[in-house]
C-alpha positions in Angstrom: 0.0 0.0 0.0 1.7 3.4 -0.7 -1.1 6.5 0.1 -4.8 8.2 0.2 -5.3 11.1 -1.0 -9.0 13.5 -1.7 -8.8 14.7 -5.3 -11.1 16.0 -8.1 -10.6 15.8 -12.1 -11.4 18.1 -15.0 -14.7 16.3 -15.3 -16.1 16.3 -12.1 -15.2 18.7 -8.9 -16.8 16.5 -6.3 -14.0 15.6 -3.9 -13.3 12.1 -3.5 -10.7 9.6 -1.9 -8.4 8.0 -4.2 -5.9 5.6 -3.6 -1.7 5.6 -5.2 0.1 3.0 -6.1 3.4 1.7 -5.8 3.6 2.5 -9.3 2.4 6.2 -9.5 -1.2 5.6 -10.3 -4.6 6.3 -8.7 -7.8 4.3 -8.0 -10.4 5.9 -7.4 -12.0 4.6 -4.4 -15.4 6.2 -5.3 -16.1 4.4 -8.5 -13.9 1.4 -7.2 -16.9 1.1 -4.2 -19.9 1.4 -6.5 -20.4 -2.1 -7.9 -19.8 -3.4 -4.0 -16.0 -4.3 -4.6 -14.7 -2.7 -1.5 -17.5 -5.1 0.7 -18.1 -3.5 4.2 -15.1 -0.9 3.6 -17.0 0.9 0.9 -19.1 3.3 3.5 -15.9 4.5 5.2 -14.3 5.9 1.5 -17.4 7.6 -0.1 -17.0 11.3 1.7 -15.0 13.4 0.0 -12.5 13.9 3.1 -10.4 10.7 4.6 -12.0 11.9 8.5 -14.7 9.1 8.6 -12.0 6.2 8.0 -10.0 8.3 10.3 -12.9 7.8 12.8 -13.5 4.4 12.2 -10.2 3.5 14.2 -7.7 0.6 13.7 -9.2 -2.2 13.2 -11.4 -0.8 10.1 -8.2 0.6 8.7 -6.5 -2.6 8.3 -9.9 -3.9 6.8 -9.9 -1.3 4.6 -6.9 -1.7 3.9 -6.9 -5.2 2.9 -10.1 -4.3 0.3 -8.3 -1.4 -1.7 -5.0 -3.3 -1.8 -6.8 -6.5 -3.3 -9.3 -4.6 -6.0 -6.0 -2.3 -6.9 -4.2 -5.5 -7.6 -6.7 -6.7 -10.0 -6.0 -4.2 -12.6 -9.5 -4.4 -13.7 -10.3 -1.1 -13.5 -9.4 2.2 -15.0 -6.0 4.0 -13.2 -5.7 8.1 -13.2 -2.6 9.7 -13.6 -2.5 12.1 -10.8 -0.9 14.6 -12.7 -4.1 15.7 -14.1 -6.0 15.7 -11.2 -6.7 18.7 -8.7 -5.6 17.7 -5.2 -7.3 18.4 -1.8 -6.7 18.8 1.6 -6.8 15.4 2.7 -8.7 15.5 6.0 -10.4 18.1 8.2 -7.9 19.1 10.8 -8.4 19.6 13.9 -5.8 20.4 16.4 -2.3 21.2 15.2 0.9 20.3 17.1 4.1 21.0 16.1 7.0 19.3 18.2 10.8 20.1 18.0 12.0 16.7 17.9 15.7 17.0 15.6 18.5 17.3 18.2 20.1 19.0 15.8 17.6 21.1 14.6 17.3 22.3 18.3 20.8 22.5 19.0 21.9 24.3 15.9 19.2 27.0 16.8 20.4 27.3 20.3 23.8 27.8 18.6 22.1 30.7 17.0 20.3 32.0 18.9 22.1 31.9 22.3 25.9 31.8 21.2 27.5 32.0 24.9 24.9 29.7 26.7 24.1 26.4 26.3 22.7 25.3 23.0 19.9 22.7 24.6 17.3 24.3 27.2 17.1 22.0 30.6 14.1 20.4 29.9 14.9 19.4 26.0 16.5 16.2 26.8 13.3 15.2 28.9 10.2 15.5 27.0 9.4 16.6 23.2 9.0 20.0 23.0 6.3 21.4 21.1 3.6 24.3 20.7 -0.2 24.5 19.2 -0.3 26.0 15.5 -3.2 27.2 13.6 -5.4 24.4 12.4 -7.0 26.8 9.9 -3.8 28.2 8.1 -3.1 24.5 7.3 -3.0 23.8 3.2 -2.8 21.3 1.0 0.2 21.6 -1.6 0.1 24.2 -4.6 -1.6 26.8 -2.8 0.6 30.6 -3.0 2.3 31.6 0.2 2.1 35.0 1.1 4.9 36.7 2.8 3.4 37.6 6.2 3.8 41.0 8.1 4.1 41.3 11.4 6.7 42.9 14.3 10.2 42.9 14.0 13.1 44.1 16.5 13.3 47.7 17.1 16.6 49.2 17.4 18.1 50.2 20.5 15.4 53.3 21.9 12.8 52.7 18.9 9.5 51.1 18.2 9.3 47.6 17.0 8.9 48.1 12.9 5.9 46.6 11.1 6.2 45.1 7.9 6.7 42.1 5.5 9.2 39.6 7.1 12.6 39.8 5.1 13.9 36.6 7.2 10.8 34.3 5.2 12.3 30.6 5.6 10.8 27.0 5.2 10.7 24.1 7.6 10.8 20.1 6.5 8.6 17.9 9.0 6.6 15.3 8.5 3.5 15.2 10.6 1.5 12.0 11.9 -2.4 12.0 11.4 -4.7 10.7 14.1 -8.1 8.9 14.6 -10.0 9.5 17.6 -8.3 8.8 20.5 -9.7 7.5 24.7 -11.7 9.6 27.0 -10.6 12.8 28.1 -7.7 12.1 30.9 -6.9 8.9 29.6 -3.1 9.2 28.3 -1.9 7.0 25.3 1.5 4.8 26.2 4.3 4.9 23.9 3.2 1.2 23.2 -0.5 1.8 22.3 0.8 5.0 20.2 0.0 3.7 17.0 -3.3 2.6 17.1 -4.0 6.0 16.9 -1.6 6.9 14.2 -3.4 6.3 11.2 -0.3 7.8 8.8 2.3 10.1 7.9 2.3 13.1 5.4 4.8 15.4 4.8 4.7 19.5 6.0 6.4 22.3 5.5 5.8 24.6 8.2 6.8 28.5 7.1 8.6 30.6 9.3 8.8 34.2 9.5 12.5 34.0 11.7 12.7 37.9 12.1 9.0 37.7 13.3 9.9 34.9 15.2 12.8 36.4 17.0 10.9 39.3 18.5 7.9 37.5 19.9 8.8 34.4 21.0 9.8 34.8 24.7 8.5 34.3 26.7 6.0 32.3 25.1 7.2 30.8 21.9 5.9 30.8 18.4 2.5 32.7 17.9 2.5 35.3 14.5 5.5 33.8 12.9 4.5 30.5 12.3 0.5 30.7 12.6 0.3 32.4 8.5 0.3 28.9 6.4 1.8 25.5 6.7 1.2 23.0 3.8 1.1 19.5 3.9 1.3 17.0 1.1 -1.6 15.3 -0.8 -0.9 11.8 0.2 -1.3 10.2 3.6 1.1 7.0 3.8 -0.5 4.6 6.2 1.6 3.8 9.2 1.3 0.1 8.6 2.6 0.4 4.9 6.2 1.1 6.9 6.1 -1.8 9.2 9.0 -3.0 7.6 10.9 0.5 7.5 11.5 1.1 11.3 14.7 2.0 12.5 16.9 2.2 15.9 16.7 5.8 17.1 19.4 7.7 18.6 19.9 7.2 22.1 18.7 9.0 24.7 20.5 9.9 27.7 19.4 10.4 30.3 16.9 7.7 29.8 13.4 9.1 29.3 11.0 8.9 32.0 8.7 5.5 32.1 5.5 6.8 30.9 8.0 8.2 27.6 10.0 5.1 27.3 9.6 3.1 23.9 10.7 -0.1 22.6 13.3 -0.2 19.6 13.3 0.1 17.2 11.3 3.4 17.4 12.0 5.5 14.2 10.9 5.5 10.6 13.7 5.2 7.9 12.2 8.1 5.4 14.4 9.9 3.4 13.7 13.8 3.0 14.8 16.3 0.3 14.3 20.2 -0.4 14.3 22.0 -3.8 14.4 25.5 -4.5 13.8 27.0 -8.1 13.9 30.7 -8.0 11.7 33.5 -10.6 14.6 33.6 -12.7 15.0 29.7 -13.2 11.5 29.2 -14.3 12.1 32.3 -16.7 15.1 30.0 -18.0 13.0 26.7 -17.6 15.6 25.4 -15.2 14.9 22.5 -12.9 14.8 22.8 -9.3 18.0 22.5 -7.5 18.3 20.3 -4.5 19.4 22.1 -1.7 19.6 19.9 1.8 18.8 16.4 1.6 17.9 14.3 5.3 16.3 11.3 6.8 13.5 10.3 9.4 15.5 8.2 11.0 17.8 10.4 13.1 14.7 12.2 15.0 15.3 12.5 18.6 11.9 12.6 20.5 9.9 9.3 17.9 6.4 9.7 17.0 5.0 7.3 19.1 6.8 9.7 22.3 5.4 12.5 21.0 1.8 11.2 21.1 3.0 9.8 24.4 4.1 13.1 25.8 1.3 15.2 23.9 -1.9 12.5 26.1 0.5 12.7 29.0 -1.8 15.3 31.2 -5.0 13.5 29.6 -5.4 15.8 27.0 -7.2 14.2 24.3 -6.9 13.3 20.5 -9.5 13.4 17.4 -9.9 12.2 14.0 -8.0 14.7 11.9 -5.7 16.1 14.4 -2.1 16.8 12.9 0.7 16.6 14.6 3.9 17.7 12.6 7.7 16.2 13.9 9.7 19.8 13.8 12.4 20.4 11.3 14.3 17.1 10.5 18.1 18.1 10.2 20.7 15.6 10.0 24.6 16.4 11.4 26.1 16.6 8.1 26.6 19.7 6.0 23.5 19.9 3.4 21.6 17.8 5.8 19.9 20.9 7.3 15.8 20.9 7.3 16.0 25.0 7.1 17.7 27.9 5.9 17.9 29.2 9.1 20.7 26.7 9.6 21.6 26.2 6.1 22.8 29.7 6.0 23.5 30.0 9.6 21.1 32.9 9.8 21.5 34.3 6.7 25.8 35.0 7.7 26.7 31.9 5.2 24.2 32.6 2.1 24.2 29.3 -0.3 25.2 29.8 -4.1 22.8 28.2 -7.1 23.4 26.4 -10.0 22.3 29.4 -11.5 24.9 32.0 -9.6 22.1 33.2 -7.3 22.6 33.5 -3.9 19.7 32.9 -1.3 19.8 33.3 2.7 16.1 33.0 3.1 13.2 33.1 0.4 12.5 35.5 -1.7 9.6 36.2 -3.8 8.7 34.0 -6.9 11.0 31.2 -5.3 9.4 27.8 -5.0 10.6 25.1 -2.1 9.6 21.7 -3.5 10.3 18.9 -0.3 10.0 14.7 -1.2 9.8 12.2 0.6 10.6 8.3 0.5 11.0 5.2 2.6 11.9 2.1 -0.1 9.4 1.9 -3.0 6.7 3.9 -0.8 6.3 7.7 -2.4 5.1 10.3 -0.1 4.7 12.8 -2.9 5.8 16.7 -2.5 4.9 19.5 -0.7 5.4 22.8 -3.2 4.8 26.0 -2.4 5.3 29.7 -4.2 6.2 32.9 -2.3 4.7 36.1 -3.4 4.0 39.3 -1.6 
C-alpha cells in the first residue's frame, strides 16, 4: 500500500478519496466502491475527506486496507494519472501540534540564537518540546504563500517596525495524522501509540525567523508561524512502513517510564528540499536540491510525542495533525531549514544558476519529497509572493 489522498478531475469537482500505487497511479476509491468491490469498507471511503476512516479506528483501517489493496491488484479497472487531477486537503484538521524533535535542529538553533549559553534548554532532553499551531492556516500543496507582516526588533530606543518579514524561511517535518483517541484524561502509552496513528504526510511549516525572534519569549511561536503550513496530498499509512522502522538515537538520560519506547522506534524516510527561484522558471531550469535528510535520526519518535502530547490526559480526534519539527541531520546539506543552512542568513548558499539565497524570496518555489523504499510520499510545493 503506498497513500490516500482526496482529489477532483477536469470532469467532475466533487471531492473524492483515491488511492496511489506503488507505481504512481490512482484508484479511485469512489467508482472502485460502487459495484460493492470494496464489501463493508465501501461506507468509510465515499465522503469526499479521509475523516470518517480516520474515525473508524484501527481495526477498520487494516480492513480497509486489505479491500483497496486486493481490488487495486486486480488491474481491472481504470487507473488516473495524478498529474491531471486537482488535489485536496486530505482531512479536516483539527488540532495542530508542532513538536521540536531534531536534536540537531534544536541545538543548531540554540547555537544561533544563544551563542555564549548552552545550545539545549534543561528540559529538552526530557520531554518533546512542542507548541499549538493554527489548524486553519493548514494547506494542501500548490496553494501561493504570502509573505506575512508582522513585528520585527526595534533598534536600540525605537518602536518595534511593522512590515513584510525579510527573514521568510521553510521548515521540512513530517507530521502523523490521528483517529480519535480514549476519553478525556486517559493518556496514550508509547506502546499503544499507534493505534491512533493512522499515517504520515509530509509538511512544511513556514517561518517568519525575524517575526519569530521578536515574539517568542517568553511564550514561543505565535505570528510567525501561525500564517500557512502546507502538507502533502498523500497520507502513507503507518502500517505500509512496518518493515521500514529504524533504531533511534539514544537518549541519555533515559526518558521517563511513561516516555520510554521499545526499539526500534523511528521511521527510515528519506527527506529532500528543492528551491527553483523566478529567474529559473524564466530559463525553464529544474529545481535544484538544496539539503537532503532522513526520518530516522529524530530524537523525541512519533509514538513519544503522542505519548508526551496525552501525558496530562489531553485528548486526540480524527484529523488532528501533529507535525515532527524540522528534521536536520549532522552533516553539512543535511539541514531541514535555511535558518541553519545559511546560519542565519551570515553563510548565504550559491545556485546552480549564480544566485545567492539566505532566506526566500519572492517567486521562489521550495519543493520537499519524501521516501521510505518503494513507498512515495509525494511533494509538498509552495510559491512565495508578496
Amino acid at each position: 500500500m503506498t497513500a490516500y489522498g482526496v482529489f477532483s478531475t477536469p470532469q467532475d469537482d466533487m471531492p473524492r478519496i483515491g488511492f496511489l500505487d506503488d507505481d504512481g497511479w490512482v484508484l479511485d476509491l469512489r467508482s472502485a466502491g460502487a459495484d460493492g468491490a470494496l464489501g463493508d469498507a465501501n461506507d468509510l471511503v465515499q465522503a469526499p475527506s479521509l475523516n470518517p476512516l480516520l474515525a473508524a479506528g484501527h481495526d477498520a483501517w487494516s480492513d480497509v486496507a486489505a479491500a483497496v489493496e486486493a481490488v487495486a491488484a486486480r488491474r481491472d479497472r481504470a487507473l488516473l494519472d495524478p498529474a491531471a487531477l486537482t488535489m485536496h486537503l486530505p482531512f479536516v484538521v483539527g488540532d495542530y501540534v508542532d513538536f521540536y524533535s531534531s536534536i540537531e535542529h534544536a541545538t543548531n538553533l540554540g547555537l544561533i540564537l544563544r551563542p555564549d549559553g548552552e545550545p539545549l534548554l534543561d528540559n529538552w532532553r526530557h520531554m518533546p518540546v512542542g507548541y499549538h499551531g493554527r489548524a486553519g492556516t493548514v494547506v494542501v500543496s500548490g496553494t501561493p504563500v504570502r509573505r506575512p507582516w508582522g513585528q520585527t526588533r526595534p533598534t536600540e530606543g525605537d518602536s518595534p517596525n511593522f512590515g513584510p518579514t525579510r527573514m521568510l524561511d521553510f521548515e521540512l517535518e513530517v507530521a502523523f495524522v490521528t483517529g480519535d483517541g480514549p476519553p478525556l484524561a486517559t493518556p496514550i502509552p508509547t506502546v499503544a501509540a499507534e493505534r491512533h496513528i493512522f499515517g504520515l504526510v509530509l509538511v512544511n511549516d513556514w517561518s517568519a525567523r525575524d517575526l519569530q525572534s521578536w515574539e517568542y519569549q517568553p511564550l514561543g511561536p505565535f505570528l510567525a508561524k501561525s500564517f500557512q503550513t502546507s502538507v502533502a496530498p498523500w497520507v502513507v499509512p503507518v502500517s505500509a512502513l512496518i518493515d521500514h522502522r529504524v533504531a533511534g538515537p539514544m537518549q541519555t538520560p533515559l526518558p521517563l517510564p511513561h516516555l520510554r519506547s521499545p526499539e526500534p522506534r523511528n521511521l527510515d524516510v528519506h527527506l529532500e528540499v528543492h528551491l527553483r527561484t523566478a529567474r529559473m522558471v524564466e530559463a525553464g531550469e529544474p529545481h535544484a536540491p538544496i539539503a537532503s535528510t532522513n526520518l530516522s535520526g529524530m530524537y523525541w519518535s512519533l509514538a513519544q510525542q503522542l505519548a508526551h502530547l496525552t501525558s496530562n490526559g489531553a485528548t486526540v480526534r480524527a484529523g488532528d495533525l501533529c507535525a515532527s519539527g524540522t528534521v536536520s541531520g549532522s552533516t553539512p546539506g543535511s539541514e531541514g531549514s535555511l535558518m541553519e543552512r545559511t546560519w542565519r542568513g551570515t553563510r548565504p548558499i550559491t545556485l546552480p544558476n549564480g544566485e545567492i539565497r539566505r532566506f526566500l524570496e519572492d517567486g521562489d518555489e521550495v519543493r520537499m519529497t519524501g521516501r521510505s523504499g518503494v513507498i512515495d510520499f509525494g511533494s509538498v510545493v509552495g510559491r512565495v509572493w508578496e
